[in-house]
C-alpha positions in Angstrom: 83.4 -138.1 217.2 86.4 -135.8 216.5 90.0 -137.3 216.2 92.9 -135.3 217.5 95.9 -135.5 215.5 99.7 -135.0 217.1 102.8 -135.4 216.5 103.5 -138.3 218.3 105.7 -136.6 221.1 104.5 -136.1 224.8 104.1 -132.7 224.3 101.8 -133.3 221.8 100.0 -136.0 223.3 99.1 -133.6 226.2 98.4 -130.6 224.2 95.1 -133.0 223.4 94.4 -133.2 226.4 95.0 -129.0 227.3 92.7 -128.7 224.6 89.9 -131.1 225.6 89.2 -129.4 228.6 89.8 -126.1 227.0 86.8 -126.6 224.5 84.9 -129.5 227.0 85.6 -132.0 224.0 85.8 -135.5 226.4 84.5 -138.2 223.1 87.8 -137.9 221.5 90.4 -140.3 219.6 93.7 -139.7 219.4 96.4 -140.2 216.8 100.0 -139.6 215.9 99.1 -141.2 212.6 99.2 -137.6 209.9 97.2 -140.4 207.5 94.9 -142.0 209.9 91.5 -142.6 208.4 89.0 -140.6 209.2 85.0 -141.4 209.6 82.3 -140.4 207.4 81.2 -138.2 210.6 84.3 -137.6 212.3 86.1 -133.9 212.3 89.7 -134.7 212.2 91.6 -132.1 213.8 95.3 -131.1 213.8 97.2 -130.3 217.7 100.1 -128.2 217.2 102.5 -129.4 220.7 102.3 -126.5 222.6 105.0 -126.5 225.4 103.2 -124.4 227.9 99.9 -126.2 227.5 101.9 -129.9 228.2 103.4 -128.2 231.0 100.4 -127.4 232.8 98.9 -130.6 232.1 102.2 -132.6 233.3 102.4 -130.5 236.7 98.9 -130.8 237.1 99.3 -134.9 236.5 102.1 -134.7 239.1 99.6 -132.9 242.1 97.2 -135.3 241.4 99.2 -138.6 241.2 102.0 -140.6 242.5 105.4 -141.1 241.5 104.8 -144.3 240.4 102.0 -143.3 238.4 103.5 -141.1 236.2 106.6 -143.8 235.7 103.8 -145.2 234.2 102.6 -143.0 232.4 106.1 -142.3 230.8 106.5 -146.0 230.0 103.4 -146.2 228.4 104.3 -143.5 226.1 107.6 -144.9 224.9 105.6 -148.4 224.0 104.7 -146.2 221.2 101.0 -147.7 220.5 98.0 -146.3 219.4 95.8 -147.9 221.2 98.2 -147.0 224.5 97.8 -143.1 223.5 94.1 -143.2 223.6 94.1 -145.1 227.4 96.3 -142.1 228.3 94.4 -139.5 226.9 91.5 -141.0 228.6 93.6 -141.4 231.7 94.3 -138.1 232.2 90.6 -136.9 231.5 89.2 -139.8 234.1 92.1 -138.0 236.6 91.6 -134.3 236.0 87.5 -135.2 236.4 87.8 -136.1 239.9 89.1 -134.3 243.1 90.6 -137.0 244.8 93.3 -139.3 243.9 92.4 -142.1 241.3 95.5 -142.5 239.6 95.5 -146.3 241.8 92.1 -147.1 240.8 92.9 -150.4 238.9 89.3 -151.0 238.4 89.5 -148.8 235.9 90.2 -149.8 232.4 92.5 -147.1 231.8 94.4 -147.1 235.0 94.5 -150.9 234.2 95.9 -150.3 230.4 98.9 -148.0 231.7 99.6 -150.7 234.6 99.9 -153.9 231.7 101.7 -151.4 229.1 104.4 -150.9 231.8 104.8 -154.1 232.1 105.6 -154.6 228.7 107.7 -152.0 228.0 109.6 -152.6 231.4 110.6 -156.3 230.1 111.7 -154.8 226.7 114.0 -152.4 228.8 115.2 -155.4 230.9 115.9 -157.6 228.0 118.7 -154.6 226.2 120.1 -154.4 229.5 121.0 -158.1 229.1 121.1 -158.8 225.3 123.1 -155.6 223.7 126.4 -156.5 222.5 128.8 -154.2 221.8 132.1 -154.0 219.1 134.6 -152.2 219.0 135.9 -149.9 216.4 139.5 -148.5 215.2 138.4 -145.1 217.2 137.7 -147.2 219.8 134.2 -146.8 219.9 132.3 -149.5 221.2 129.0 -149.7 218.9 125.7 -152.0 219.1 122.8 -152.1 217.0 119.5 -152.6 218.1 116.1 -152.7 216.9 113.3 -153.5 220.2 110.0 -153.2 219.7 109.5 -150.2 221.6 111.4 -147.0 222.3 113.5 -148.2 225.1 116.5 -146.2 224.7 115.9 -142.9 227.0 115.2 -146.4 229.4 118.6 -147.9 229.1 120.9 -144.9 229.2 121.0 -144.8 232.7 122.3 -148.4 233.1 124.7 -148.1 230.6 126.2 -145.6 231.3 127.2 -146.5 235.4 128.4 -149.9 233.8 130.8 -148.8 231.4 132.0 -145.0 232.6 135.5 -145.6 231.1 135.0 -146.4 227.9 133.0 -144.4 224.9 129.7 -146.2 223.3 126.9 -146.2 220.7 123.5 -147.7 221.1 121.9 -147.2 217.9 118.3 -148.0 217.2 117.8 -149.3 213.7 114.4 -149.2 213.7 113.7 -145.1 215.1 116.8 -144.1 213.2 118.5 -142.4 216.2 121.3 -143.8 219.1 122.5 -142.7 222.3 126.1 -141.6 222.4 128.4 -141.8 225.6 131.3 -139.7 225.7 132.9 -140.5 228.9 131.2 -137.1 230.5 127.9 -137.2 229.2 125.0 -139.2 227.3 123.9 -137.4 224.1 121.0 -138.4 221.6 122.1 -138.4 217.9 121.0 -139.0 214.6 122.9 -140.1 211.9 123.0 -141.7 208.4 121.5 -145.2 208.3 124.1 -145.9 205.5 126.8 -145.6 207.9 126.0 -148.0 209.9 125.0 -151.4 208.5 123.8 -154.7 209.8 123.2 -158.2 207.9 118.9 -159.2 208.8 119.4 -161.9 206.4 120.6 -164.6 208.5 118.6 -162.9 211.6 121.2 -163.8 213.8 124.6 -161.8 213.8 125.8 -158.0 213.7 127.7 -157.4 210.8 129.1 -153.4 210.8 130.1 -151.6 207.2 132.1 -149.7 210.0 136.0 -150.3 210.5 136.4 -152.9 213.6 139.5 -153.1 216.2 142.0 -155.6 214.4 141.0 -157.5 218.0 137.7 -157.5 218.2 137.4 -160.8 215.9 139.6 -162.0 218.7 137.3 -161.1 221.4 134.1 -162.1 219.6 136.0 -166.3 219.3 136.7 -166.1 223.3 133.4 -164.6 224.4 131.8 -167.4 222.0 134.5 -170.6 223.8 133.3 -169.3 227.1 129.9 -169.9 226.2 130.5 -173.0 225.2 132.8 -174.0 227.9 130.1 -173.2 230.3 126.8 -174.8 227.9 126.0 -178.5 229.5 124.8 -180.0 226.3 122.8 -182.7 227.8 120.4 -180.6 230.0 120.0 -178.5 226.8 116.4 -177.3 226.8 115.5 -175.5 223.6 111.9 -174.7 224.6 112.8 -173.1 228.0 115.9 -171.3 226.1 113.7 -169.6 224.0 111.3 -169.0 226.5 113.9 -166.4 228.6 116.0 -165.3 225.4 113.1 -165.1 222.3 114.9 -165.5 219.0 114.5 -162.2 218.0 116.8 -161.0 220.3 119.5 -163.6 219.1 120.7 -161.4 215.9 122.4 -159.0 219.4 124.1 -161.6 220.7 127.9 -162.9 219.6 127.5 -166.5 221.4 124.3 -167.0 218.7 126.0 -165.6 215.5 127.3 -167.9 212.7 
């Protein structure tokens, strides 16, 4: 069986597929991994992303599917999995083999896959929403750190951006070494030095920035953290269900958790 190496971008991802039906080559895996493993029978070959090729694969996805369908798609994509590529490699050969709409076909384990993957990556979207916590800095940047399991942040941009239009803000992911920046016009992906920006994962719980804070942002953190307290009933604490709607990992984003 032949493996199909990419870059690990969408264009990539459906350059496979332009070049499965261009050479009728339907057994196929799928990879962004440059060392996956190969076989002792497999060819392993390398997909340049070809941005004519995706295109005619994405607008021949949109005639052949619904709106909603290729949400899911997209979100499946971002959960940045393996095992999520393959289902939408073979999702978009099981759709391009038939003439009529399948795309809702849940019986299918592929249409299935994409359904459960949005699912999860929808949550992880939900969960920023709530859970980022922002600081501010001397420029008056307001800056947050965060590190979800899957690549949420073309997701989020949208909501952050209508909720705080007067002010300028950094989401940076730790993990995929890039942020989205909001300059009071306009959202802007960036890269920068991970050295800049630094954050304590020893204690798992609090944001500590190598960056200069507002001389009243200490000031901001203590109030935020006696309202939470203020408005915490002790005796109908419930640990188990606490943890259940706000998982610990997410607790190192939040000021009302940090030491």
């Amino acid at each position: 069986m032949a493996t199909y190496c990419f870059d690990g971008s969408m264009t990539g991802l459906l350059s496979c597929v332009f070049r499965a039906f261009q050479f009728k080559d339907f057994q196929v895996c799928v990879s962004s991994d440059a060392h996956a493993q190969n076989g002792l029978f497999d060819d392993f070959i390398q997909v340049a992303s070809n941005d004519e090729q995706a295109q005619r694969v994405w607008q021949g996805l949109r005639q052949r599917t619904s709106s909603q369908s290729q949400r899911n798609f997209y979100y499946t994509f971002l959960s940045e999995n393996q095992a999520a590529y393959q289902h939408l490699f073979n999702y978009c050969l099981y759709i391009f083999q038939y003439k009529y709409k399948v795309d809702e076909n849940y019986g299918h384990p592929d249409v299935l896959a994409l359904s459960q993957w949005t699912k999860q990556v929808g949550r992880e979207k939900h969960r920023m929403e709530a859970f980022v916590r922002f600081k501010k800095c001397q420029d008056g940047l307001f800056l947050s750190l965060v590190r979800p399991d899957f690549n949420v942040l073309p997701l989020i941009e949208r909501h952050f951006k209508a909720r705080y239009q007067d002010q300028s803000w950094l989401i940076y992911d730790e993990k995929r070494n890039y942020g989205i920046y909001y300059d009071l016009q306009k959202v802007h992906q960036i890269e920068m030095n991970a050295c800049e920006v630094d954050v304590k994962l020893a204690t798992g719980f609090s944001q500590s920035f190598s960056v200069e804070l507002d001389e009243q942002e200490w000031l901001y953190d203590q109030l935020w953290k006696d309202y939470f307290r203020s408005v915490n009933i002790e005796a109908r604490q419930n640990m188990k269900l606490h943890i259940q709607y706000v998982p610990k990992r997410y607790w190192r984003y939040m000021n009302e958790k940090s030491i």
